[in-house]
C-alpha positions in Angstrom: 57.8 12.3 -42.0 58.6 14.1 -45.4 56.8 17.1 -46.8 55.5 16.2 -50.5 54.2 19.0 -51.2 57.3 21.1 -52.8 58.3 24.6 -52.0 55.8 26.5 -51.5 55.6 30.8 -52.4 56.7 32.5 -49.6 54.5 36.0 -49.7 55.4 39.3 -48.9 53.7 40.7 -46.0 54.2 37.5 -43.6 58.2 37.4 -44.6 58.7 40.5 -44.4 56.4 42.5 -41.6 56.6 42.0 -38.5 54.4 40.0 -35.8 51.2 41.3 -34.7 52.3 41.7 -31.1 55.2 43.4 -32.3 53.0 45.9 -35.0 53.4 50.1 -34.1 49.5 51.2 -33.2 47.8 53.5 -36.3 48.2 57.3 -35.5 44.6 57.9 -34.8 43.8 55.4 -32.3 46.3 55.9 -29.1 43.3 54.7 -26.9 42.2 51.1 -26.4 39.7 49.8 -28.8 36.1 50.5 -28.0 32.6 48.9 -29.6 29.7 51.3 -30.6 28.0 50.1 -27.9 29.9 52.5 -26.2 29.6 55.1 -27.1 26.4 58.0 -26.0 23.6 58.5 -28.7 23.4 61.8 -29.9 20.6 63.9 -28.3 17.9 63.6 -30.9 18.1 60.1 -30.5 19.1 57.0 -33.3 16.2 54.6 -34.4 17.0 52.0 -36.7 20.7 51.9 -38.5 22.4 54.9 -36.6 20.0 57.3 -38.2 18.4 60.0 -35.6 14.8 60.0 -35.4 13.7 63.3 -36.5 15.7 62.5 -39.4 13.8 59.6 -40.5 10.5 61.0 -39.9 11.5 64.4 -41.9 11.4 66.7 -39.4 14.0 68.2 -37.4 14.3 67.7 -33.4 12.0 70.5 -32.7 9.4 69.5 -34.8 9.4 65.9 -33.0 6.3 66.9 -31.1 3.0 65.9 -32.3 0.7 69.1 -33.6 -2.9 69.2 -33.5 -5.0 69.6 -36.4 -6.3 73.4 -37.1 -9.1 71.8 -39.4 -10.5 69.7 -36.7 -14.0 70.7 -35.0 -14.3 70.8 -31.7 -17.7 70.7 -29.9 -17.8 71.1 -25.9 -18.9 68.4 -24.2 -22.0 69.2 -21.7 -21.4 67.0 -18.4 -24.4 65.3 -17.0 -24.7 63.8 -13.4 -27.2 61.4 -12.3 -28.2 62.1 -8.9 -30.3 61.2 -6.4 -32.3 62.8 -3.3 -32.0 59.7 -0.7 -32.9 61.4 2.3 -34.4 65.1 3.3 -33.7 66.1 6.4 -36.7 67.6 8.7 -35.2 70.1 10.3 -33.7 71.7 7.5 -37.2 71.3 6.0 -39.1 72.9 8.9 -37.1 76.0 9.0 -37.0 76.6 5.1 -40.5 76.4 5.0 -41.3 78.4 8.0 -38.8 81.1 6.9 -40.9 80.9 3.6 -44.7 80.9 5.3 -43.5 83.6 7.2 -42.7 85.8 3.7 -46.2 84.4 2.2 -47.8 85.9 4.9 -46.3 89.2 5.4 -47.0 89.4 0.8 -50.6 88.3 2.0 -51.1 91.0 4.5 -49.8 93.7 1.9 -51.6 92.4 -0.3 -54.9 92.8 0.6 -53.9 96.3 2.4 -53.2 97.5 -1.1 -56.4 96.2 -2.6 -58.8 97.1 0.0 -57.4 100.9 -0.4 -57.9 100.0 -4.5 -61.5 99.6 -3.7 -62.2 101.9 -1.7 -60.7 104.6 -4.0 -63.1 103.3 -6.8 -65.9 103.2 -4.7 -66.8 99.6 -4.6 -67.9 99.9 -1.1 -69.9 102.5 -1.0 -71.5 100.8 -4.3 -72.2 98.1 -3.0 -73.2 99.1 0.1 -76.6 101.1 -1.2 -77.2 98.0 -3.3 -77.5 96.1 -0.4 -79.9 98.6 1.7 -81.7 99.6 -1.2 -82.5 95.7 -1.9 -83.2 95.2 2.0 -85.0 98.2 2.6 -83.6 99.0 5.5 -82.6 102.9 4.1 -83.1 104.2 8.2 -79.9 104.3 10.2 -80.3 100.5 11.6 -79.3 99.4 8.2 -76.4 96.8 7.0 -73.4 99.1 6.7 -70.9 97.2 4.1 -68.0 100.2 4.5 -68.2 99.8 8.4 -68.2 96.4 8.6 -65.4 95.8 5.6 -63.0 98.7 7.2 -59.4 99.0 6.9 -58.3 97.4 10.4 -60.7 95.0 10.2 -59.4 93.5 6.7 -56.2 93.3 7.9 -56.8 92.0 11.4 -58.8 88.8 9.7 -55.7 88.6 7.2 -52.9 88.9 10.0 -55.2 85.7 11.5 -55.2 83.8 8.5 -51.4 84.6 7.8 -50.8 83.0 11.3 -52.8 80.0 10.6 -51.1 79.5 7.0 -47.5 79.4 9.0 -48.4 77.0 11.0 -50.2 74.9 9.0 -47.4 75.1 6.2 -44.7 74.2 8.4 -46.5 71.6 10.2 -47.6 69.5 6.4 -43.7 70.8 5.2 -41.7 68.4 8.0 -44.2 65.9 7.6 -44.0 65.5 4.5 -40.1 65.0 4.9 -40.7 62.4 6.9 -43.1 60.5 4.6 -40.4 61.1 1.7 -37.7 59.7 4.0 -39.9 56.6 4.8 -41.1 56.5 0.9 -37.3 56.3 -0.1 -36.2 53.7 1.9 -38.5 51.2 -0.6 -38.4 53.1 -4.2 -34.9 54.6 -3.4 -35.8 58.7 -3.9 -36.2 61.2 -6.5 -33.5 60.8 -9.8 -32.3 64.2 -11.0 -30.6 65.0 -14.1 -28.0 67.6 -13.7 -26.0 69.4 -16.4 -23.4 72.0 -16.9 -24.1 75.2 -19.0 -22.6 75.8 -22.1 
């Protein structure tokens, strides 16, 4: 088979250089060839093209983090919880409200020392006393003594009586009326409270 095509230009480099197995490496690269790939990304990081990303946002790598806005109002939230009393115990009732009878009628003793000695410093008994004898007529010694019969240690006798009775009554309707709540929630499901925090 003959080649029709003429002598063809021989050119310079591929006459003249040598092979590329037989080609000196370039002075800067004396180590084997790498790819980007790699290599480590610099610290600030590379987003997009190779350039960092505090770069391409404007900012440099320590203003990457995000700042709040001084112009922003800020109003404090007031946390509400929704509650609700399920269950009272009656023990726990009985002796809070026994502790607290008891306090009611130690206030109602001193109470009614304090004003009987009011009274009787304004004269109230003795007042009303002559009203009453001179109304009766009984002016002679077997006459209705008010002062006598309203004394000091009498008052607070029929108080100290009354005190008791108010204990015991106030504890007894207390626990029972824990037990009716307990028996009332278990249909309507208790007593809803609203709480909130302060500001």
């Amino acid at each position: 088979m003959t080649d029709t095509r003429g002598p063809q230009p021989q050119y310079e480099g591929y006459a003249t250089g040598p092979l590329p197995g037989e080609r000196e490496p370039a002075p800067g690269q004396a180590g084997p060839y790498h790819p980007p790939q790699a290599y480590p990304s610099p610290p600030g990081g590379t987003q997009g093209g190779g350039r960092p990303y505090g770069a391409q946002q404007g900012a440099g790598p320590a203003q990457t983090a995000r700042k709040p806005r001084t112009g922003a109002r800020t109003t404090p939230r007031t946390r509400k919880a929704r509650l609700r009393v399920s269950k009272a115990d009656p023990w726990s009732v009985m002796k809070v409200s026994f502790l607290l009878s008891i306090a009611l009628g130690i206030c109602t003793v001193v109470a009614s020392a304090v004003l009987w000695m009011v009274m009787d410093a304004m004269g109230v008994f003795s007042t009303v006393g002559g009203t009453i004898s001179e109304a009766t007529g009984s002016n002679e010694g077997n006459g209705f003594d008010l002062q006598a019969f309203l004394s000091l240690p009498r008052v607070l006798v029929f108080t100290s009586v009354i005190a008791v009775i108010d204990v015991v009554l106030a504890t007894a309707l207390a626990t029972l009326g824990a037990f009716i709540y307990n028996l009332s929630a278990g249909f309507v499901g208790g007593v809803e409270l609203t709480l909130a925090e302060d500001e």
